[in-house]
C-alpha positions in Angstrom: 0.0 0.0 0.0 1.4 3.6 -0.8 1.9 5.9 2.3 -0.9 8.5 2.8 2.0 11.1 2.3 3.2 9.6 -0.9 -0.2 10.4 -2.9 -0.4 12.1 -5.6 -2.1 12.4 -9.2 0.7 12.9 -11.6 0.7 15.0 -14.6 3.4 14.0 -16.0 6.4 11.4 -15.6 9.6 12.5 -16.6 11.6 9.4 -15.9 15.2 9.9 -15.2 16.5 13.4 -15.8 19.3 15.3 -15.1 19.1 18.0 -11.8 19.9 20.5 -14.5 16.5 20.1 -15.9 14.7 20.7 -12.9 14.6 24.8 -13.2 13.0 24.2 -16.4 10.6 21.9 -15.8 9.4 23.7 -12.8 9.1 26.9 -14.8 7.1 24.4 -17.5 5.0 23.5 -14.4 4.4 27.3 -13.4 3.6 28.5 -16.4 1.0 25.8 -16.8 -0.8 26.5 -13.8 -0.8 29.9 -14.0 -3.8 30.6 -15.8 -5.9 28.4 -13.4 -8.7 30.4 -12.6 -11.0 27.5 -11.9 -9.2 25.0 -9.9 -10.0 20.8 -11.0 -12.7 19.6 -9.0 -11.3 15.3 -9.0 -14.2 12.8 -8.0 -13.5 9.4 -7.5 -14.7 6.9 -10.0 -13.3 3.4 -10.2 -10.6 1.3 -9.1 -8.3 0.1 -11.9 -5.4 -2.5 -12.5 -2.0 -2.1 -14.2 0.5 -5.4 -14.3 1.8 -3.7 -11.6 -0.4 -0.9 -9.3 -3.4 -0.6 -8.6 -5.1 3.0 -9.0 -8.0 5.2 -7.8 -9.0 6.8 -11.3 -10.9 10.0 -11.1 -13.5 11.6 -13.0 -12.3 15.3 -14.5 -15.4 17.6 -13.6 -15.3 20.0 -16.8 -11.9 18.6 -17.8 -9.9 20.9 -16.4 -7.0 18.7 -15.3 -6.7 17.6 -18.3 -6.3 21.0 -19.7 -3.6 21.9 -17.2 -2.1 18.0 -18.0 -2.4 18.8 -21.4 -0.5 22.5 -21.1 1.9 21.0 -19.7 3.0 18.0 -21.5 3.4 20.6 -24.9 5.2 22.7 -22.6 7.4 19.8 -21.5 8.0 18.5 -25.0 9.3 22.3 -26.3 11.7 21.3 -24.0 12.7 18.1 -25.2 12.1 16.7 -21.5 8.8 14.6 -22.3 7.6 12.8 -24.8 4.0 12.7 -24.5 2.3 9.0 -24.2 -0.1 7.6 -27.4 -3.1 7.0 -25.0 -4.7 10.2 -22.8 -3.7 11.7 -19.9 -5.7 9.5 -16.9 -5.9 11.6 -13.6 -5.4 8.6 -11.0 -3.3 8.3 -7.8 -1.7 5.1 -7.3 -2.9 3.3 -3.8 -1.0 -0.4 -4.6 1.9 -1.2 -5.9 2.0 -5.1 -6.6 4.5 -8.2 -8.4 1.5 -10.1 -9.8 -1.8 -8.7 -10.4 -4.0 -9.6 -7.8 -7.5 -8.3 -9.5 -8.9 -6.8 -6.6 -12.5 -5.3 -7.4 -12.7 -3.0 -4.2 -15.3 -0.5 -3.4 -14.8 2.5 -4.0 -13.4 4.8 -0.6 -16.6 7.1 0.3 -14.4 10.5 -0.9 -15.8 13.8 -1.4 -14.6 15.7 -4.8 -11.8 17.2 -3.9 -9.3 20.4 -5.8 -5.4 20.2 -6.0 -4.2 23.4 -4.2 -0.8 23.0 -5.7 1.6 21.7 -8.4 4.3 20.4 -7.9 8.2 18.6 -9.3 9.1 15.6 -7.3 11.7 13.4 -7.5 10.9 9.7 -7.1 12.8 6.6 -5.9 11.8 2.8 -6.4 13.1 1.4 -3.2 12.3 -2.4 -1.6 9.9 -0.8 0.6 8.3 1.4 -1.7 8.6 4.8 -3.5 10.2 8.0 -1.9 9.3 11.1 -2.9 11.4 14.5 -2.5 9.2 17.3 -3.6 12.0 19.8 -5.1 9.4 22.6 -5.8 5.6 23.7 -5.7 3.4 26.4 -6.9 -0.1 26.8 -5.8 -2.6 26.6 -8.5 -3.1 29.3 -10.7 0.5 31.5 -8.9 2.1 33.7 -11.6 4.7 35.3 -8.9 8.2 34.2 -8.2 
């Protein structure tokens, strides 16, 4: 099970990058949340399976994650940072992370619609007892200062 401190929805995975890219990414980031002037408004809607986590997958009230997501990823491939994935953007946080499938159908958690307050550039680790994550830098939601 991921660590309640440990979840997040991701907009976009970099993979492995050098620290040099991190300025530039973040100013990616803030730029793509800056004109937020509506924040996301994410409501649970199913569980979902991967060959190896298992996710909460929300539903995208007026798609505006997706447009931030979206933003972003062009923003990130200028950059020549990201290349963006063939199948959409899925806004999800990942509860489970598993070696063989284990096809859970669980209900789904009773969780109000919630909005992200912030954005933010983490870098992740894949260690034997799970990911560690180092946020390097955040920006609330729709922030165009320094």
């Amino acid at each position: 099970m991921v660590e309640r401190g440990n979840l997040h929805v991701t907009l976009a995975f970099l993979g492995v990058r050098p620290a040099a890219d991190v300025q530039a990414v973040f100013e990616a980031l803030r730029a793509a949340v800056a004109g937020v002037t509506e924040p996301p408004v994410l409501r649970p809607l199913r569980y979902r399976e991967t060959r190896s986590v298992g996710m909460l997958v929300f539903d995208d009230e007026g798609g505006r994650a997706g447009t931030v997501a979206a933003d972003l990823h062009e923003r990130l491939e200028r950059l020549g940072v990201y290349t963006r994935e063939a199948r959409p953007w899925l806004p999800h946080v990942t509860v489970l992370r598993f070696r063989r499938q284990p096809r859970l159908r669980p209900a789904l958690p009773d969780l109000p619609p919630f909005s992200p307050s912030e954005a933010a550039v983490y870098h992740s680790l894949l260690r034997r007892g799970g990911a560690q994550y180092q946020m390097l830098a955040s920006v609330p939601l729709g922030d165009v200062g320094g």
